[in-house]
One Martini backbone bead per residue (centre of mass of N, CA, C, O) as a GRO file, in nm:
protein
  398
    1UNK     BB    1   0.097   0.034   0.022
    2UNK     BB    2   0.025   0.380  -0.060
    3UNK     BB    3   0.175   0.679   0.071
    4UNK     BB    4   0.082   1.008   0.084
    5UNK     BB    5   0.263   1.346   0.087
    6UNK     BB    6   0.159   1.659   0.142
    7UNK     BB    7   0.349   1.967   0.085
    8UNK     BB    8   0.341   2.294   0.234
    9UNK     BB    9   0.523   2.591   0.187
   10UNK     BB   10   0.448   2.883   0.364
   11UNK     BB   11   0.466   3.208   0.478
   12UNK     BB   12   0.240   3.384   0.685
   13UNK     BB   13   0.339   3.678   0.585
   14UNK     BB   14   0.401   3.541   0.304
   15UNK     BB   15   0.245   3.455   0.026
   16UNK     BB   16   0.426   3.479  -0.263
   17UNK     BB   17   0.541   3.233  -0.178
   18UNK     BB   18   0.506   2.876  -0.315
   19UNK     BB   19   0.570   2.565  -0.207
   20UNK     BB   20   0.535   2.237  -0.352
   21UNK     BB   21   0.552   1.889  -0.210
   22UNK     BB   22   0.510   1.532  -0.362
   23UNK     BB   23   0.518   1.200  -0.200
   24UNK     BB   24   0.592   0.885  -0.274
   25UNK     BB   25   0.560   0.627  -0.046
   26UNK     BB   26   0.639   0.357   0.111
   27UNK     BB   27   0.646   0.193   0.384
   28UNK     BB   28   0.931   0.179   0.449
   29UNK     BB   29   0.882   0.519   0.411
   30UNK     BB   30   0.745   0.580   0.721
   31UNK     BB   31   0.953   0.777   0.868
   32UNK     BB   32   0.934   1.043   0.662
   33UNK     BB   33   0.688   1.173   0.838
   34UNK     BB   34   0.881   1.234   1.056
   35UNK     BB   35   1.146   1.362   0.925
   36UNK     BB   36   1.087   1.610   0.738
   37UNK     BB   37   1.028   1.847   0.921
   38UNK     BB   38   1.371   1.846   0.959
   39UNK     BB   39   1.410   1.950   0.672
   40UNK     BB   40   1.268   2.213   0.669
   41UNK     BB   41   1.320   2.392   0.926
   42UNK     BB   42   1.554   2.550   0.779
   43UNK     BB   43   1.350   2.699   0.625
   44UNK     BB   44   1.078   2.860   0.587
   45UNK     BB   45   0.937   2.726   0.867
   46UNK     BB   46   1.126   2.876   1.066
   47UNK     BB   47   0.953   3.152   0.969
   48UNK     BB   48   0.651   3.051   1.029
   49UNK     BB   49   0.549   2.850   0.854
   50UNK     BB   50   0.358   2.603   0.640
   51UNK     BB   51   0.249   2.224   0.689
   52UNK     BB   52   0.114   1.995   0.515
   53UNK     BB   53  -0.020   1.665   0.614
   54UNK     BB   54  -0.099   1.389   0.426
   55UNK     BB   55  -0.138   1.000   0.494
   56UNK     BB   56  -0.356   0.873   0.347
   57UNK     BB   57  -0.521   0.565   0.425
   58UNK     BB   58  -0.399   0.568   0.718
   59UNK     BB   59  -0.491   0.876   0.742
   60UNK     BB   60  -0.762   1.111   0.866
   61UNK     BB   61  -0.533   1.340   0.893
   62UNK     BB   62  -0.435   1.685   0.913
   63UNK     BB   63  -0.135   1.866   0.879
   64UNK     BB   64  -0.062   2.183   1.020
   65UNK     BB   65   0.153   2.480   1.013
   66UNK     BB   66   0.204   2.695   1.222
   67UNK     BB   67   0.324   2.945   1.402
   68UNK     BB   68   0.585   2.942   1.590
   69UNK     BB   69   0.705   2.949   1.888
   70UNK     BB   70   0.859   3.230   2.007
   71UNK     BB   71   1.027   2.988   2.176
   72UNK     BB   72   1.206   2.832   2.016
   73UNK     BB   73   1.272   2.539   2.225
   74UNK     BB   74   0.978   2.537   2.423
   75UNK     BB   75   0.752   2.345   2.583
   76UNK     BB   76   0.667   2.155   2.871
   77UNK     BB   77   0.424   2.199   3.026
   78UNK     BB   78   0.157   2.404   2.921
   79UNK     BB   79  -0.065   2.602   2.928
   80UNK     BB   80  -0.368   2.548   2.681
   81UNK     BB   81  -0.617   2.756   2.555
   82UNK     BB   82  -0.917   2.897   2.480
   83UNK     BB   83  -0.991   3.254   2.432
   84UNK     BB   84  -1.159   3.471   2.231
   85UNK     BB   85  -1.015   3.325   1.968
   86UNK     BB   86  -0.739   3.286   2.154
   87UNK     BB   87  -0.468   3.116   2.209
   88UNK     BB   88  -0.322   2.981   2.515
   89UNK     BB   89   0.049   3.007   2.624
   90UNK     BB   90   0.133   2.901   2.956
   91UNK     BB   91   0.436   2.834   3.024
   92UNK     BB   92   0.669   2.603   3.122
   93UNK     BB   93   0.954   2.359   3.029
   94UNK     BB   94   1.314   2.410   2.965
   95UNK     BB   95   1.640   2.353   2.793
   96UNK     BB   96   1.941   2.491   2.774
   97UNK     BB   97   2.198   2.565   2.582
   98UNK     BB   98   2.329   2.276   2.646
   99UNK     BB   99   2.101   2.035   2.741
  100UNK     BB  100   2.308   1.825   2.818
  101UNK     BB  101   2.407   2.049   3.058
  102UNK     BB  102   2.162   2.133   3.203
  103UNK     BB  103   1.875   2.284   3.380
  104UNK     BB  104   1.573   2.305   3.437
  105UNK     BB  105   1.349   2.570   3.301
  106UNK     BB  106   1.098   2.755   3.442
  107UNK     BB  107   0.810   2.955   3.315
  108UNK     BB  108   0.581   3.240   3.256
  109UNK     BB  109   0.503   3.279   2.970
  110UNK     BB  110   0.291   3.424   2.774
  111UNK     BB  111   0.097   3.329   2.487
  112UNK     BB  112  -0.033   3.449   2.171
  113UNK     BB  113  -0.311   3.335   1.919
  114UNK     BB  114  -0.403   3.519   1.639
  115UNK     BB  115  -0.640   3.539   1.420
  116UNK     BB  116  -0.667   3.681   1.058
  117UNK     BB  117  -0.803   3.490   0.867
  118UNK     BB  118  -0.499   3.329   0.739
  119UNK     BB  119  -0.395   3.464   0.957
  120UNK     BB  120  -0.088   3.442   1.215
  121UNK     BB  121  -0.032   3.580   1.574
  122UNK     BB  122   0.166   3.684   1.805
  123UNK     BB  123   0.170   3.757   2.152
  124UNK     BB  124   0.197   3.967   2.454
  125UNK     BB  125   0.093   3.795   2.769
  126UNK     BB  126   0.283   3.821   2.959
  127UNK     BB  127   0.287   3.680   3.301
  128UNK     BB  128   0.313   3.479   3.544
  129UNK     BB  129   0.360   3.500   3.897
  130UNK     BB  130   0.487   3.189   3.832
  131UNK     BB  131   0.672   2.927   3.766
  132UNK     BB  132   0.540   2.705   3.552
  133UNK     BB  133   0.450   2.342   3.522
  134UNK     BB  134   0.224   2.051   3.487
  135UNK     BB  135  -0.091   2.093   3.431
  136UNK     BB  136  -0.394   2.168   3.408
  137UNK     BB  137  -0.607   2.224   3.142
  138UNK     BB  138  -0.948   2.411   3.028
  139UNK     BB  139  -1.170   2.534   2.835
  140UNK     BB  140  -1.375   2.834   2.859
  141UNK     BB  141  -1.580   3.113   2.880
  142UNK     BB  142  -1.392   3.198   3.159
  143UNK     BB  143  -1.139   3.052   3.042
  144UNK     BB  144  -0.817   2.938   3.102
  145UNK     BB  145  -0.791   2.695   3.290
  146UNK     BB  146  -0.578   2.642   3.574
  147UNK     BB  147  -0.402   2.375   3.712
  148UNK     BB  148  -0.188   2.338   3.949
  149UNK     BB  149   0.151   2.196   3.927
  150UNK     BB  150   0.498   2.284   3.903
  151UNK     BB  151   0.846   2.360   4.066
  152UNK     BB  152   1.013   2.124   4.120
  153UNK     BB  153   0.930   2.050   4.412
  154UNK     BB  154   0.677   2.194   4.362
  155UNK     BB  155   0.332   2.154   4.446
  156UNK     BB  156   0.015   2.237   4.309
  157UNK     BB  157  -0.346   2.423   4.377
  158UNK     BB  158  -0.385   2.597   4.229
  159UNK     BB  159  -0.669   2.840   4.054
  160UNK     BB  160  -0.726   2.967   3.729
  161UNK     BB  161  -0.798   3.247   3.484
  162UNK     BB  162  -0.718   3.312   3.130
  163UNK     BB  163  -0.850   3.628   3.014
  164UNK     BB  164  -0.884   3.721   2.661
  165UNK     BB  165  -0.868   4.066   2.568
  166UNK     BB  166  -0.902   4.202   2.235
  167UNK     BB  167  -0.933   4.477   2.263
  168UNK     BB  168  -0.688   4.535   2.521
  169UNK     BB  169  -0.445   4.324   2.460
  170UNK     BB  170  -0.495   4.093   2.740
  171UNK     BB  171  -0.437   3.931   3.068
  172UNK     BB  172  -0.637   3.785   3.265
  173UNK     BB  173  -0.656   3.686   3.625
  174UNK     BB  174  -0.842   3.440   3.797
  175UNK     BB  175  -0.943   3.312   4.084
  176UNK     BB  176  -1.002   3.019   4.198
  177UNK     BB  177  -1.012   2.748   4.374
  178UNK     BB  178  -0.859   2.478   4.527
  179UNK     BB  179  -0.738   2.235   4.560
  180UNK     BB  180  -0.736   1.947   4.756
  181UNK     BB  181  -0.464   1.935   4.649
  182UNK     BB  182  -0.166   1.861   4.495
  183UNK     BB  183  -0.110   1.912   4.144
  184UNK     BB  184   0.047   1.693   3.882
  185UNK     BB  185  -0.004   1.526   3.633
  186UNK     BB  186  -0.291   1.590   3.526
  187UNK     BB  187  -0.619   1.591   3.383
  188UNK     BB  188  -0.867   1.785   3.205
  189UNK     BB  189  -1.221   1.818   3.178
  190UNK     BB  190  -1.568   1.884   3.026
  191UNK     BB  191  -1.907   1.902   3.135
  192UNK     BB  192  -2.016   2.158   3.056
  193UNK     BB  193  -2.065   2.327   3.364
  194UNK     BB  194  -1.804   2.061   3.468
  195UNK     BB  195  -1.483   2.071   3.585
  196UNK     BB  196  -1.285   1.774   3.563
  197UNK     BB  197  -0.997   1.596   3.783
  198UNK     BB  198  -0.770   1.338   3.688
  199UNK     BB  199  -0.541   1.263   3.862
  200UNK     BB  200  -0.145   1.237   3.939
  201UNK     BB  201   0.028   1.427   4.158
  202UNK     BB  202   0.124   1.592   4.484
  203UNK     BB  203   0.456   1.530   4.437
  204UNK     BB  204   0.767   1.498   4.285
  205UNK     BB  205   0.692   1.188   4.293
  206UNK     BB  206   0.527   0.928   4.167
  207UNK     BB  207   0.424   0.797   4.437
  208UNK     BB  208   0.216   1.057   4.436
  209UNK     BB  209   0.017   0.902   4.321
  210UNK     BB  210  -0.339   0.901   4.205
  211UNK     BB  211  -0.718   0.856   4.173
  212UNK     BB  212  -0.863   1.095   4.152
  213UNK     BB  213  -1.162   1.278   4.149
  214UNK     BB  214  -1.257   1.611   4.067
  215UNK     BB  215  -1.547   1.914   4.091
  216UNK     BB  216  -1.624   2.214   3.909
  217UNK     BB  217  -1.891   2.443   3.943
  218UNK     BB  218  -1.954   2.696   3.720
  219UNK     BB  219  -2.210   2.753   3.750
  220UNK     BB  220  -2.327   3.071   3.746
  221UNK     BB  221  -2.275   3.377   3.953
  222UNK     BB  222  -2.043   3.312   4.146
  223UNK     BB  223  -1.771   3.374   4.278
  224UNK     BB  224  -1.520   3.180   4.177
  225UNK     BB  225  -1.414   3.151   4.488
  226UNK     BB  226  -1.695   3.061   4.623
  227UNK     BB  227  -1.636   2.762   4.533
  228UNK     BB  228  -1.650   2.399   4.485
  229UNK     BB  229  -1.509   2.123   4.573
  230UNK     BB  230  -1.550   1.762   4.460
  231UNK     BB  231  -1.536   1.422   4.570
  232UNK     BB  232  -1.503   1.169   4.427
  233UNK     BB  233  -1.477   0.870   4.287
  234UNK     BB  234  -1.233   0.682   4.272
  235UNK     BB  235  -1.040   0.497   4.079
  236UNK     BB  236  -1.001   0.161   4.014
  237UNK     BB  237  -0.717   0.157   3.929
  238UNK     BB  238  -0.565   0.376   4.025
  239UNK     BB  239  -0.264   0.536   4.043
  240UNK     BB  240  -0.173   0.823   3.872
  241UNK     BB  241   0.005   0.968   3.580
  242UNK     BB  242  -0.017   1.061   3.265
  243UNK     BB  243  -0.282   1.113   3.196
  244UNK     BB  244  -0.595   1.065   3.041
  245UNK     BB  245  -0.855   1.337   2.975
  246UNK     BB  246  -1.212   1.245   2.835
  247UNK     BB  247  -1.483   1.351   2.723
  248UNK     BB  248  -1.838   1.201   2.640
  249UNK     BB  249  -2.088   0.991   2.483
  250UNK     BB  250  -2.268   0.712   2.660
  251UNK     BB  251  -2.589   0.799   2.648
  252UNK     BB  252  -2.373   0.939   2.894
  253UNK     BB  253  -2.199   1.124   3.059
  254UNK     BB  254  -1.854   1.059   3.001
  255UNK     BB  255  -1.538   0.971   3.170
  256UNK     BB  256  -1.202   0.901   3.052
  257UNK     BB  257  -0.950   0.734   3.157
  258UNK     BB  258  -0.586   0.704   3.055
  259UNK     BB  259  -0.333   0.540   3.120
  260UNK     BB  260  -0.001   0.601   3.250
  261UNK     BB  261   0.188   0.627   3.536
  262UNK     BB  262   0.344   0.451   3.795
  263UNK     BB  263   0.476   0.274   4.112
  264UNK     BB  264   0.627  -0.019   4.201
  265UNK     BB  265   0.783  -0.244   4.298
  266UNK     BB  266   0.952  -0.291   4.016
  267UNK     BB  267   0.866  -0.022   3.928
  268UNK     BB  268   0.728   0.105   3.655
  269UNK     BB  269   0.416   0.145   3.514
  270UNK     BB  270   0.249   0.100   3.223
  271UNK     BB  271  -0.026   0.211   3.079
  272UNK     BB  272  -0.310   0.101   2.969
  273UNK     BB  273  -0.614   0.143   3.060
  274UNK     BB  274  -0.962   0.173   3.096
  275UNK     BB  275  -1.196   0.479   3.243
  276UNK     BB  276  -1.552   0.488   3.308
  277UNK     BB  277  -1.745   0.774   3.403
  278UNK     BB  278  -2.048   0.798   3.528
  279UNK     BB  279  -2.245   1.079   3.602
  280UNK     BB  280  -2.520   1.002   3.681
  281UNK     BB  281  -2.419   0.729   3.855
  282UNK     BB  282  -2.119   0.727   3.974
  283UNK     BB  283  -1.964   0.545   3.785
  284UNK     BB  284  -1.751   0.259   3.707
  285UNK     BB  285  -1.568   0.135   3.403
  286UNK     BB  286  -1.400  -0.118   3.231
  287UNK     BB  287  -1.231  -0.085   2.965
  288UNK     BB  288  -1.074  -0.107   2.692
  289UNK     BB  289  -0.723  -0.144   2.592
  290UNK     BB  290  -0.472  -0.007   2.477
  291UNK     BB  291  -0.249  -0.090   2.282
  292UNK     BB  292  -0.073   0.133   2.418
  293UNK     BB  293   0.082   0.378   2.566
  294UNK     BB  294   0.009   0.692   2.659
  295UNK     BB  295   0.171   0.898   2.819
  296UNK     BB  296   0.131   1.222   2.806
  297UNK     BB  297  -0.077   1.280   2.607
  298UNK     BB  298  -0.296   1.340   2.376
  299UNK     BB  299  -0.670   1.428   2.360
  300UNK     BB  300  -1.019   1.428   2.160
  301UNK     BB  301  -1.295   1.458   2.112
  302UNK     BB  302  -1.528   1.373   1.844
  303UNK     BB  303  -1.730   1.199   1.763
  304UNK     BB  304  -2.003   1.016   1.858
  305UNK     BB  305  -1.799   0.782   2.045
  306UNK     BB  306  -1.492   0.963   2.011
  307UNK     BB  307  -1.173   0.906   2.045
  308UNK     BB  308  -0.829   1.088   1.999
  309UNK     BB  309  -0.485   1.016   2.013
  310UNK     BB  310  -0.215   1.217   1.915
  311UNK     BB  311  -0.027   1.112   2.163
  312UNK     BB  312   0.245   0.967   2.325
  313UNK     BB  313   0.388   0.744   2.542
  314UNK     BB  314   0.529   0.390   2.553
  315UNK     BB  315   0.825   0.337   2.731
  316UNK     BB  316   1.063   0.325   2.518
  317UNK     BB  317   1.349   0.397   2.682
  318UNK     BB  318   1.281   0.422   2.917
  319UNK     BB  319   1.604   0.551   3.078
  320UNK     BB  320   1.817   0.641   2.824
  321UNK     BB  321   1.859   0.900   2.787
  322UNK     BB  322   2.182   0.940   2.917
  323UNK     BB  323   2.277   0.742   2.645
  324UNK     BB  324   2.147   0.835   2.381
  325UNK     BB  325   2.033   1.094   2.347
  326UNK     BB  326   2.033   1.251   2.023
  327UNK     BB  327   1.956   0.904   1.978
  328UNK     BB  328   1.669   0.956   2.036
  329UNK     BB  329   1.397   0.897   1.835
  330UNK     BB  330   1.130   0.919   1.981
  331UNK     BB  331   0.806   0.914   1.978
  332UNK     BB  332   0.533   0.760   1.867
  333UNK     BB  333   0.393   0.810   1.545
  334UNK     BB  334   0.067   0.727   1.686
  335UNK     BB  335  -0.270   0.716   1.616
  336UNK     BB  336  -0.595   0.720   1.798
  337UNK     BB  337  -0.861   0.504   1.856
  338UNK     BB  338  -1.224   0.538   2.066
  339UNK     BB  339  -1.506   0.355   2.094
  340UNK     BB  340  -1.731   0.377   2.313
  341UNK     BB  341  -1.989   0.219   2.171
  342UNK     BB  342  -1.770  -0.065   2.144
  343UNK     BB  343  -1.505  -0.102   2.282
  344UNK     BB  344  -1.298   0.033   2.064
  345UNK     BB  345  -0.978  -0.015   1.887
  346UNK     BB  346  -0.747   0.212   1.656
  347UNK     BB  347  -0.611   0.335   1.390
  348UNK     BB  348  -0.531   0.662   1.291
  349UNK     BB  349  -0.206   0.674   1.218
  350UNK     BB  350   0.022   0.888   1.152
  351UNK     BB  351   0.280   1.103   1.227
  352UNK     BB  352   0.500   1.384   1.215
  353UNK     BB  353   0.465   1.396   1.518
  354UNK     BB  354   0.558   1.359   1.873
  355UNK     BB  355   0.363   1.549   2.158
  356UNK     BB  356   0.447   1.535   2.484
  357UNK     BB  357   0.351   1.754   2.732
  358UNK     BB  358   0.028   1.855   2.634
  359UNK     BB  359  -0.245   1.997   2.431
  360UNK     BB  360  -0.589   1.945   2.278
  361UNK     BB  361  -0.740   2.184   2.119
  362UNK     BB  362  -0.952   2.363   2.014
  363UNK     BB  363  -0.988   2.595   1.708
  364UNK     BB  364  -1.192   2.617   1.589
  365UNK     BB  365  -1.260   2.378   1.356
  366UNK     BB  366  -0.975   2.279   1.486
  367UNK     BB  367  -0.717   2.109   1.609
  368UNK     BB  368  -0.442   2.174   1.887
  369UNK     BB  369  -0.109   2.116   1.893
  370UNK     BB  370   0.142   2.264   2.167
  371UNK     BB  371   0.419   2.195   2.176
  372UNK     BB  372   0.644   2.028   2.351
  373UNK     BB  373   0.782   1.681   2.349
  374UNK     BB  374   0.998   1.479   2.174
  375UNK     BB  375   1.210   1.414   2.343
  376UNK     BB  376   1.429   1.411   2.552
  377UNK     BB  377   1.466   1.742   2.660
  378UNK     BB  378   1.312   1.823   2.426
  379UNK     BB  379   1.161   2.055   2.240
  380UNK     BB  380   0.884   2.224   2.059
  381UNK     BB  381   0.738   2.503   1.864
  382UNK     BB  382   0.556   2.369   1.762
  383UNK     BB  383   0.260   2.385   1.540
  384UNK     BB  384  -0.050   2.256   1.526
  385UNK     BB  385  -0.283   2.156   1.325
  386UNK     BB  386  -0.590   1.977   1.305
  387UNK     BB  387  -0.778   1.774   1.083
  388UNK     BB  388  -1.130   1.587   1.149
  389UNK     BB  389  -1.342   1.472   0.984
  390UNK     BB  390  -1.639   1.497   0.975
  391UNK     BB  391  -1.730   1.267   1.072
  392UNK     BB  392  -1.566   1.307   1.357
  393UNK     BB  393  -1.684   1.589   1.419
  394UNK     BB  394  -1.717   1.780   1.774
  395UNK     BB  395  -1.714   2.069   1.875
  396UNK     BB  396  -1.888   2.010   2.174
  397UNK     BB  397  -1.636   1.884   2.249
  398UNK     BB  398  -1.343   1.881   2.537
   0.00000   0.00000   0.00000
């Protein structure tokens, strides 16, 4: 079976040149998918430009590259949502060159991506009050709240909302209550107006994570600060940090907790298990598991009863990295799906790059998987945007 890769490179802010270029391989060469954009990086696309992968009949994903985050070297662990139409990219962590040789260093920069036609523009959203990253955020219309986070040893519970005012081209931020504990490692989702979070870690050490499901009712005109969190019934899988949390639809609102890994006693367990939580049942059941570990990974609701994964880490060379240093290879570069009302999964295709320690957020049509980290200590600028067929898009889930 032959696999089509159509590229097309155009500068976003200089759009009268453009190249295309189309390339027919082979199975052999579907590495190709992944290496390509490292070719590329150095010509137009580095300045800004637009890569457009479409993967044949592997992949019903369109892959189109945004402008680069502002930070060069990128960062993993950042808050990112959307709010008022434009992307909002807040803190993370990340290693100064010459990577293997310094210290991870947290971040506290705002960065803003604003849509103007077809054309996009990163903005100085300010700074957060403090270096943080590896916390969870989920868009809403009161903004894009930010929970938990770590910084070094120190592992957060604060939770605010980043609110990005259009006419006065600034970002304020709203204190929400605290979490139940501190968290970090964990991801959140939204159904209706009730934010959800679940895993993560409550201290440094993978030991410290949690089995948490914890709920904040956003609706209403009550004060952010006056809210108040819910403890929910923990998942029946166990602790976990690094794990997937997305809504969807199974005849009634349910989450799903996906993959992660723990601290075992004979070392890491790398996860595959899902788990539904049916709200108003309030009840958990074991789903089938994922092909494969995904975690620290991307997902997002698609059509009704789909969850989409665009990347994860699958514990392959855990613990290799200061061995192989620059020669590894990088987290594997396939998306999955998984059919909620079918209880099965399957694959949706490969992918041109895997950004693990990052969120995947509507934007406008499309869904946004931004900068993240790509293999061991590397970090990406890179901006994707992702088209799903309309077959499998559901805008309206978080």
């Amino acid at each position: 079976m032959l696999t089509t890769i159509r590229s097309r490179l155009a500068t976003t802010d200089r759009a009268n040149s453009v190249e295309k270029i189309s390339l027919v391989t082979s199975p052999i060469l579907l590495l190709l998918v992944g290496t390509l954009p490292l070719v590329l990086n150095s010509s137009t696309c580095a300045q800004g430009g637009n890569l457009r992968v479409t993967a044949g009949r592997q992949s019903a994903l369109t892959w189109t590259r945004l402008p680069d985050l502002p930070d060069p070297l990128g960062v993993a662990g950042p808050f990112i949502g959307v709010h008022n139409g434009a992307l909002v990219v807040a803190g993370g962590a990340n290693f100064p060159r010459p990577i293997w040789k310094s210290e991870k260093r947290w971040r506290r920069k705002i960065h803003i991506l604003v849509r103007h036609g077809s054309q996009y523009t990163w903005k100085d959203g300010g700074t957060l009050p403090v270096p943080i990253a590896y916390g969870a955020a989920i868009s809403t219309d009161k903004g894009v709240i930010c929970l938990g986070g770590n910084r070094g040893q120190t592992t957060f519970k604060r939770v605010f909302a980043l609110q990005w005012d259009p006419s006065g081209q600034r970002v304020t931020q709203v204190d929400y209550p605290p979490l139940p504990r501190p968290c970090a490692y964990g991801q959140a989702a939204l159904l209706g107006e009730v934010l959800y979070l679940a895993g993560g870690q409550h201290g440094a050490g993978l030991d410290s994570a949690m089995a948490n499901l914890w709920a904040l009712d956003l609706s209403g005109v009550a004060p952010p600060a006056s809210r108040v969190w819910r403890v929910l019934p923990p998942c029946p899988g166990g602790p976990r940090a690094f794990n997937l949390t997305v809504s969807q639809n199974q005849g009634s609102d349910c989450l799903y907790v996906i993959s992660g890994r723990r601290q075992g006693q004979g070392g890491v367990q790398f996860l595959r298990d899902t788990w539904e939580y049916n709200v108003r049942l309030r009840q958990w059941r074991r789903r089938a598991d994922a092909p494969r570990c995904v975690m620290a990974g991307t997902a997002i609701a698609a059509a009704e009863h789909k969850i989409v994964i665009l990347g994860g880490a699958d514990g392959t060379l855990f613990g290799q990295a200061d061995v192989l240093k620059d020669r590894h290879p990088g987290f594997p570069r396939r998306a999955w799906q998984f059919d909620t009302a079918a209880n099965s999964w399957s694959g949706a295709g490969t992918t041109p790059q895997n950004h693990v320690t990052t969120h995947a957020v509507r934007f406008g049509d499309h869904v946004v998987v931004a900068s993240g980290e790509i293999r061991p200590r590397v970090r990406s600028p890179w901006v994707w945007q992702i088209q799903i067929p309309a077959s499998a898009s559901n805008p309206g889930c978080q």
